[in-house]
N, C-alpha and C positions, 0 to 999 in steps of 0.2 A: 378525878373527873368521872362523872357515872354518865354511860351512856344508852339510850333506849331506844329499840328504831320496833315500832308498833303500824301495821297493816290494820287501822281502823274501822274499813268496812260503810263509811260514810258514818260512822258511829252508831252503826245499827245496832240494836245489842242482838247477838246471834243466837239465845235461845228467846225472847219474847218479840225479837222481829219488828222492835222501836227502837228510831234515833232517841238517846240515851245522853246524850253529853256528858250531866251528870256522873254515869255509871263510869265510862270512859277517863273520865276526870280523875274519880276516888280510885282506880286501876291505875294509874301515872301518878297519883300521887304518893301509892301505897310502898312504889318504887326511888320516889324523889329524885328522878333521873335529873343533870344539870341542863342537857341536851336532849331530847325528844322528836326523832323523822317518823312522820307521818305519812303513810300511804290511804291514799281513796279519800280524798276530803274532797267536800262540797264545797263551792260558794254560794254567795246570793246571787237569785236568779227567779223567773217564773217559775218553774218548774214545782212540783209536789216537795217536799223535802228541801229544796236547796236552800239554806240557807248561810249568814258569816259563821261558818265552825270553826274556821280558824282562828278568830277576834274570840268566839266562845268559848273555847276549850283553854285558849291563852288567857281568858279572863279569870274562867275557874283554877287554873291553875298561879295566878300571877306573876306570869313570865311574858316575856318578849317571843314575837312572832313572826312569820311570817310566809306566804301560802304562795307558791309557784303554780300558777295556769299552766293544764299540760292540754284541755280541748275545752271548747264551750258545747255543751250538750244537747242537741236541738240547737244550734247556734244561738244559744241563750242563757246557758247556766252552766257557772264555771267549773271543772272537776282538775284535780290534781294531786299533787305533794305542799305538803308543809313541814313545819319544826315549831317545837318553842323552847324556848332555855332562858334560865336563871343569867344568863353572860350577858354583856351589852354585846347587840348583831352589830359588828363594826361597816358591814357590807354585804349585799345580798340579790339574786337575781335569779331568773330564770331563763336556765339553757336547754332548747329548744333538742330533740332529738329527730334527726332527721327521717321522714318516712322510708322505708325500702323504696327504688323506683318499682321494682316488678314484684307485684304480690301473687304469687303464688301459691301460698300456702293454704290450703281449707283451716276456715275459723275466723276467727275475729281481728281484724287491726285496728288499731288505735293509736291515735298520736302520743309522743310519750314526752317528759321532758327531767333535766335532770338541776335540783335547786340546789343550791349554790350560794355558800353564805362565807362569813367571815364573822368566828365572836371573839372577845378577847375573854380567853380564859386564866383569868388570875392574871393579867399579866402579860400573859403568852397569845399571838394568835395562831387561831385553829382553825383550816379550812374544812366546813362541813357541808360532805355531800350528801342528796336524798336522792333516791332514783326510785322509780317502780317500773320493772322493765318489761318489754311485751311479752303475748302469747304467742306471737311467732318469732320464729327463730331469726328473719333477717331480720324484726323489731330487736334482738337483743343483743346480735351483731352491732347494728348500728349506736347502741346506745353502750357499750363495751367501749368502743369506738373512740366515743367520746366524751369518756370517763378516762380512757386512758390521753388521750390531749389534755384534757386539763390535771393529771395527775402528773405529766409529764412537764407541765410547764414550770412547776412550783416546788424549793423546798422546805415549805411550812410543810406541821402537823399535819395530818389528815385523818380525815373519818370518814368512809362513805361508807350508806347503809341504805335497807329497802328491801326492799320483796322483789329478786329478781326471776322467779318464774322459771328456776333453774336447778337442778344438782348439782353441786359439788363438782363431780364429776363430768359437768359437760363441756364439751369443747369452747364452748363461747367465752366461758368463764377465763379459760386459762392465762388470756391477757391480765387480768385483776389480780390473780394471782402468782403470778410472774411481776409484778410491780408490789402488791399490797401484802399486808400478812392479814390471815382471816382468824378472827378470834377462835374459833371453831378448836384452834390448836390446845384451847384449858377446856374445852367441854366435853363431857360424856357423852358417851353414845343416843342415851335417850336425851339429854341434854340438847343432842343437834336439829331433831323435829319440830318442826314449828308446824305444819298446815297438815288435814284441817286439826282446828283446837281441840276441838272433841275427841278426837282419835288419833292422835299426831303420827304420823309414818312416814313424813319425808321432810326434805330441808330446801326452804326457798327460798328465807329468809336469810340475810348478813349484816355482819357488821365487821368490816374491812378496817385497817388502818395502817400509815406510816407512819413513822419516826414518834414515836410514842413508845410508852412500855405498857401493855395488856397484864393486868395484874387479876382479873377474874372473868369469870364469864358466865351467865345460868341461863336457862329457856325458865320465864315466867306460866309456869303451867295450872295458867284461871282463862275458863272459857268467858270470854268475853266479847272478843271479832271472833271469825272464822281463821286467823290465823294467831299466835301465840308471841307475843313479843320476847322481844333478847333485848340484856340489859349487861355490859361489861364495866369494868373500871377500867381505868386507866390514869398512868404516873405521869406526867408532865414533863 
């Protein structure tokens, strides 16, 4: 089972500065991931740009889909997480990540949410997480939070993956890792950087899992979004 968790960028392409589909496409396909979490997709909407990229990229690809509302944008155009994969999605939703009550923090908040699916792989079901976690710190408290409730409730397979906005080494994280094992453990060092793609120096990116066997792991290093996708295998 090959899995890819790619921070798309609304499928900008990050050196010509157009939505790209296309480009995006022949880059996921280049990998033939079975499994694919999507960070920064657009829906249809008014808005410039927004359109179904999740129906698009799942068309160009010919897989199954399926696109988690995490805010309507202007209250009008949908932004969030997706997936698509080769597996029939046996079940699939979106969970809502709670706002901090007291924002504090200087910068940006944003509502965050984390998808939530069910495919059967081969056979087997796999619970597949997607999250893109916030810029601020009680955003990524909260949504640890509640990664860990639903990791905790279930002993199916798991995969959670995304762009959490974080080190390695930050306290937030250490719930996930304290429950998950993070692939990171077969990667090299340059191996571990994902953002930005052009100049990679730090790690934001993951791809988490239970009760699985992690048989490889590589950072796909082609500028393509502003951050660098990971692509692991994994035994059943």
């Amino acid at each position: 089972m090959r899995i890819m968790t790619f921070n798309v960028l609304h499928f900008e392409d990050y050196v010509n500065k157009k939505i790209d589909i296309g480009l995006f496409a022949d880059a996921i396909k280049s990998v033939d991931p079975d499994v694919c979490g999507l960070n920064e997709v657009r829906g249809e909407g008014p808005l410039k740009g927004y359109t179904d990229q999740t129906n698009a990229i799942g068309d160009a690809l010919g897989c199954n889909r399926y696109f988690a509302k995490a805010i309507m944008v202007d209250g009008t155009s949908p932004y969030g997480n997706a997936f698509v994969t080769k597996y029939e999605i046996k079940s699939s939703e979106t969970v809502a990540i709670p706002d901090p009550i007291f924002k504090y923090e200087i910068g940006k908040y944003e509502s965050r949410c984390i998808l939530k699916a069910v495919v059967d792989a081969n056979g087997k079901d796999v619970l597949v997480l997607v999250c893109h976690m916030g810029l601020a710190l009680g955003e990524r408290k909260n949504a640890v939070k509640e990664i860990c409730s639903i990791v905790d409730s279930t002993d199916m397979p798991i995969i959670l993956m995304g762009d959490f906005n974080a080190l390695p080494d930050s306290k937030e994280l250490k719930p996930l890792f304290d429950r998950l094992e993070d692939t990171d453990a077969l990667a090299t060092e340059k191996g571990k950087f994902t953002f930005p793609s052009d100049r990679p120096n730090i790690k934001i990116d993951y791809i988490f899992y239970k009760n699985l066997k992690c048989i490889s792991v590589k950072t796909i290093e082609k500028v393509v979004s502003d951050h660098l996708p990971i692509v692991a295998e994994f035994e059943l």
